[in-house]
N, C-alpha and C positions, 0 to 999 in steps of 0.2 A: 217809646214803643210799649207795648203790652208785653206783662210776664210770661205771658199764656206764652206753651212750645210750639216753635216755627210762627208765630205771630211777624207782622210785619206792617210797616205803611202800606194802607189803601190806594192801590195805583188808579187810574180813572183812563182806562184805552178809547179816546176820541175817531169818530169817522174817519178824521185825515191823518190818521197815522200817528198823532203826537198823544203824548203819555203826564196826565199831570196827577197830583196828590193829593188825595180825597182829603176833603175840605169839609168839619163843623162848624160854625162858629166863627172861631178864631182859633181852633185846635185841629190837629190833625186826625183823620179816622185810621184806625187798625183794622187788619183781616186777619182769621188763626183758620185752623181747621182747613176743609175741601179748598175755600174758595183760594186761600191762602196759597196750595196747594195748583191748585187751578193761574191762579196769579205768578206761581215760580215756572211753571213749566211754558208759559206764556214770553216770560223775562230770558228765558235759557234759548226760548227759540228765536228771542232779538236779537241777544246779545253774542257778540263774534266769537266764538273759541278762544281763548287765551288772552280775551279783552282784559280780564280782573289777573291778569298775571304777577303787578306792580299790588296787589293787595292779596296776594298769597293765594288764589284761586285759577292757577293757570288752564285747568283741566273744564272749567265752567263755561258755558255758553254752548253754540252750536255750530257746526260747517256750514249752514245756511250760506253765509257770505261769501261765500267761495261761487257760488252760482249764480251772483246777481249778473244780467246781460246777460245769460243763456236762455235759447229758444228753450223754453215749457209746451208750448201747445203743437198738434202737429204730429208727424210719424217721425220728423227728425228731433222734436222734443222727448219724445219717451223714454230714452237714455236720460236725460235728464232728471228729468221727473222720477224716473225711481229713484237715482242719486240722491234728488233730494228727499224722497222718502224713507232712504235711508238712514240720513245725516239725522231727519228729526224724528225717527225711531232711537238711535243712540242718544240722543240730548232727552227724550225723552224720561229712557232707562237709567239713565245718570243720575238723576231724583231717588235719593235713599227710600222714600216713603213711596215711589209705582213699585207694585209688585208686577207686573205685566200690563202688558197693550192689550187686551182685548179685540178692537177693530183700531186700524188705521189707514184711512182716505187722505189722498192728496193729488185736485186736479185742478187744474188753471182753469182762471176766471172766462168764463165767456164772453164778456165783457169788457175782460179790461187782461190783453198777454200777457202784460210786467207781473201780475198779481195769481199764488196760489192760495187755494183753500185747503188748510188742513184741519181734517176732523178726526177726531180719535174717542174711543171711550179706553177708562185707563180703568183699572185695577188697584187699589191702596196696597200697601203691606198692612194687614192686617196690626200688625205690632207698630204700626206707628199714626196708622189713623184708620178708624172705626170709619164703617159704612159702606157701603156694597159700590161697587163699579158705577165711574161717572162719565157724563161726554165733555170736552171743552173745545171751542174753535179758535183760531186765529185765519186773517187772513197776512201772509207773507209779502211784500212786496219784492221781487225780485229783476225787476225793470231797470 
C-alpha cells in the first residue's frame, strides 16, 4: 500500500454487484485523498455492523443488513426506508474525516424493489482532508 494517509487498495464496484482490486500490470493500484474517502464510506455501507469484530473493529460497517427483505417502495415501505436512511446516515458519520451530510436521498429503484439508491453530498473535516463538499452514490441491494 501507499504511505500517503488513509491510502488504500483500489476497489473496482462492477455492474453486478461484485467488487475486485484495481489491477496495473502485475501490481496493484492505490486510492488516497476524496476518492479513498469515497471508496470507505462505500465499504462501511456494504459491510454488516460488527462484521470486522474478530479484527478489533466491532463498531465498523452499517445496519443496512438488518433490512434486506423489507418492502422499500410503496406507503407500507416508507417506515422502512427512513430506517434505512437512517442506518446510512450513522455509517456515514462514523468516517473520522465527514464533517457533516450536506444532502442525503435514498429511494428505491424504479426498476428493480430489492435495490435502493443512495445519494448523498458529504462535507470533509476540514483537518483531515482539503476540499470543499462532494457527492457519492451507491446503489444497495436489499432484495
Amino acid at each position: 500500500m501507499s504511505a500517503k494517509p488513509h491510502a488504500d487498495l483500489l476497489l473496482e464496484f462492477r455492474d453486478d454487484g461484485l467488487v475486485d482490486l484495481g489491477l496495473a500490470g502485475a501490481g496493484l493500484l492505490t486510492t488516497d485523498g476524496r476518492d479513498n474517502l469515497v471508496q470507505a464510506l462505500k465499504m462501511r455501507l456494504l459491510t454488516a455492523r460488527g462484521e470486522l469484530s474478530r479484527l478489533a473493529h466491532p463498531r465498523y460497517g452499517s445496519r443496512v443488513h438488518e433490512l434486506i427483505g423489507e418492502l422499500m417502495g410503496g406507503p407500507l415501505g416508507r417506515a422502512n426506508l427512513e430506517l434505512l436512511r437512517r442506518y446510512v446516515r450513522a455509517a456515514i458519520l462514523a468516517d473520522p474525516r465527514v464533517a457533516k451530510i450536506v444532502t442525503l436521498e435514498v429511494a428505491p429503484l424504479r426498476d428493480d424493489p430489492n435495490a435502493v439508491n443512495v445519494y448523498a453530498i458529504v462535507e470533509p473535516d476540514p483537518r483531515k482532508l482539503e476540499g470543499p463538499a462532494f457527492e457519492f452514490g451507491v446503489i444497495l441491494d436489499v432484495g
